[in-house]
C-alpha positions in Angstrom: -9.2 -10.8 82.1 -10.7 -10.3 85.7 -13.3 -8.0 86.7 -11.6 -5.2 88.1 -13.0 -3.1 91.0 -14.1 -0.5 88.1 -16.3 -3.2 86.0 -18.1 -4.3 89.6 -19.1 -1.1 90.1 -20.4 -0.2 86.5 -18.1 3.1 86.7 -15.6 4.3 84.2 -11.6 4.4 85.1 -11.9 8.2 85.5 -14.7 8.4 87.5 -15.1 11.0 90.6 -15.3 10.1 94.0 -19.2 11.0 93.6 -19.7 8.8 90.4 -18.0 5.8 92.6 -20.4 6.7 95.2 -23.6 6.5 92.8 -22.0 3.6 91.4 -21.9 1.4 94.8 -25.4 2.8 95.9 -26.9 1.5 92.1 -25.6 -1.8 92.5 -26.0 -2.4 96.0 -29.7 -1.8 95.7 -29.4 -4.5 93.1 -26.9 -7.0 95.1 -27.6 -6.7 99.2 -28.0 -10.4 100.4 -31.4 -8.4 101.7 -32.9 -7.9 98.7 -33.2 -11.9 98.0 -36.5 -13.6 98.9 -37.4 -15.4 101.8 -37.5 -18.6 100.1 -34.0 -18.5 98.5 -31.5 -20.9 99.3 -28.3 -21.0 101.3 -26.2 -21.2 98.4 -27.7 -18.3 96.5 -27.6 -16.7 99.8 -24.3 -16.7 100.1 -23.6 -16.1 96.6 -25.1 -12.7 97.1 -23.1 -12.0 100.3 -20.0 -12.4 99.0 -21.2 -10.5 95.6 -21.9 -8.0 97.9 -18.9 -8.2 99.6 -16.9 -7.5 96.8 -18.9 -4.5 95.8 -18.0 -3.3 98.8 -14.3 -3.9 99.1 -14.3 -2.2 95.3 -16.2 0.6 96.9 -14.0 1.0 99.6 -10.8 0.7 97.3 -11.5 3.6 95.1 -13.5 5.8 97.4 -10.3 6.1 99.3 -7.3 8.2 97.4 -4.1 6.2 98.3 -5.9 2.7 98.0 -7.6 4.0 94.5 -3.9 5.5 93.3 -2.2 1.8 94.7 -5.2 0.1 93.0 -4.8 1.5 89.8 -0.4 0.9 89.8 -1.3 -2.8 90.3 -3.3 -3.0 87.2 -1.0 -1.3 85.5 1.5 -3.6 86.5 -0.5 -6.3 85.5 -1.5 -5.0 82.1 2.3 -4.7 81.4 3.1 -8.2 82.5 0.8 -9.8 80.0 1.9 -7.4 77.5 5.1 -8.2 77.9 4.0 -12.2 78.1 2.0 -11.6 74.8 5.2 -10.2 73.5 7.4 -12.4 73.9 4.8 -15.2 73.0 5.0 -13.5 69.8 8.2 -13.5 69.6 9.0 -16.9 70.4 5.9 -17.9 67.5 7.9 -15.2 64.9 11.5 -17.2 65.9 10.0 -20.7 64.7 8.5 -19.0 61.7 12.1 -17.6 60.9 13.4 -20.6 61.4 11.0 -23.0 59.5 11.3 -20.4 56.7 15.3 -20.7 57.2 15.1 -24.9 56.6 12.5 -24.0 53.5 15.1 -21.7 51.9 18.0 -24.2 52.6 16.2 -26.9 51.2 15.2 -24.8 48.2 19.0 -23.9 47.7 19.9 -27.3 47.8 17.7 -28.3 45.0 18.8 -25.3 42.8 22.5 -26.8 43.6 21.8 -30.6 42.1 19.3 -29.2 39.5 22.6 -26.8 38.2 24.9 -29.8 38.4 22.9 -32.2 36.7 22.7 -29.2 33.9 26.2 -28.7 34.4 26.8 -32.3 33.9 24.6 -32.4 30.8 26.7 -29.3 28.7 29.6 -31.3 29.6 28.1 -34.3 28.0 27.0 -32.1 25.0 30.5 -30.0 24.6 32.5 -34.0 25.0 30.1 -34.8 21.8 30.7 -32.0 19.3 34.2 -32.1 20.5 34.5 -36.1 18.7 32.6 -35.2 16.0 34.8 -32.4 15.2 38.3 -33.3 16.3 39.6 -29.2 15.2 37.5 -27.6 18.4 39.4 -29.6 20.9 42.2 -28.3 19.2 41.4 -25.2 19.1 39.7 -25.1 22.5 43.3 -26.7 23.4 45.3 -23.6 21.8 43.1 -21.2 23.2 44.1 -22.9 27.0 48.0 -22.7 26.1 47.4 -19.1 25.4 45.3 -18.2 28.0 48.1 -19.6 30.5 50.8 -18.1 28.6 49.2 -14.6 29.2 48.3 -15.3 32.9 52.2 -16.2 33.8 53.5 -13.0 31.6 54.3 -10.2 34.3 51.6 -7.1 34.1 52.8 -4.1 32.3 53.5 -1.8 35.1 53.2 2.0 33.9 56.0 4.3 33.5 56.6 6.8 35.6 55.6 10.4 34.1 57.3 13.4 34.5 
């Protein structure tokens, strides 16, 4: 994240108007395009007025009431924008996790599925063998059918009404 006005100055976010005073004078002593040497260069030159210029504009920002209370809503704002940013980032990640997870399970289900119908398959196979080798289960298997349907068709007993 940026440097805000509070990190230039070296000051905490609830510092008094005389801490943001002491603040500006302790790093303007250390920044004024002044201080330099006579031997530096153009570039570092300006480097160090606009370094300085910015400590200034911080100073002048949160020395004032109205500015320092705007100030401090717009970083608000902006810590609540890449909150919300972060947020959904997350949520977008978490939705592709669900999903991925989703396709895992379906594939996973699908496996189970043939796995069961192969087995399924295989009792059949096993039931169809001990039924030729002994011809009385089908026909008993076959009786207990005819019964079974012969109960299913019968009407329910309803119960009698008692008095």
């Amino acid at each position: 994240m940026a440097m805000t006005y509070y990190d230039l100055l070296g000051i905490p976010k609830c510092a008094t108007p005389d801490e943001v005073r002491l603040g500006f004078k302790r790093k303007a002593l250390t920044t004024h395009p002044d201080k330099l040497s006579p031997d530096a260069s153009a570039g570092e030159r300006k480097a160090a007025e606009t370094k300085f210029r910015n400590l200034h504009e911080a100073f002048e920002t949160l020395s004032d009431p109205m500015k320092r209370r705007a100030y401090d809503m717009r970083l608000e704002a902006a810590a609540r924008f890449l909150r919300t940013g972060r947020e959904r980032e997350f949520d977008a990640t978490y939705a592709e996790h669900l999903k991925a997870s989703a396709e895992r399970l379906n594939v996973t289900v699908q496996n189970i599925n043939k796995s069961t119908e192969k087995l399924g398959g295989l009792v059949e196979d096993l039931l169809k063998s001990l039924r030729e080798a002994n011809p009385e289960w089908e026909a008993r298997r076959q009786e207990a059918l005819r019964r079974r349907q012969a109960q299913a068709a019968r009407p329910s007993p309803t119960p009698s009404p008692q008095v």
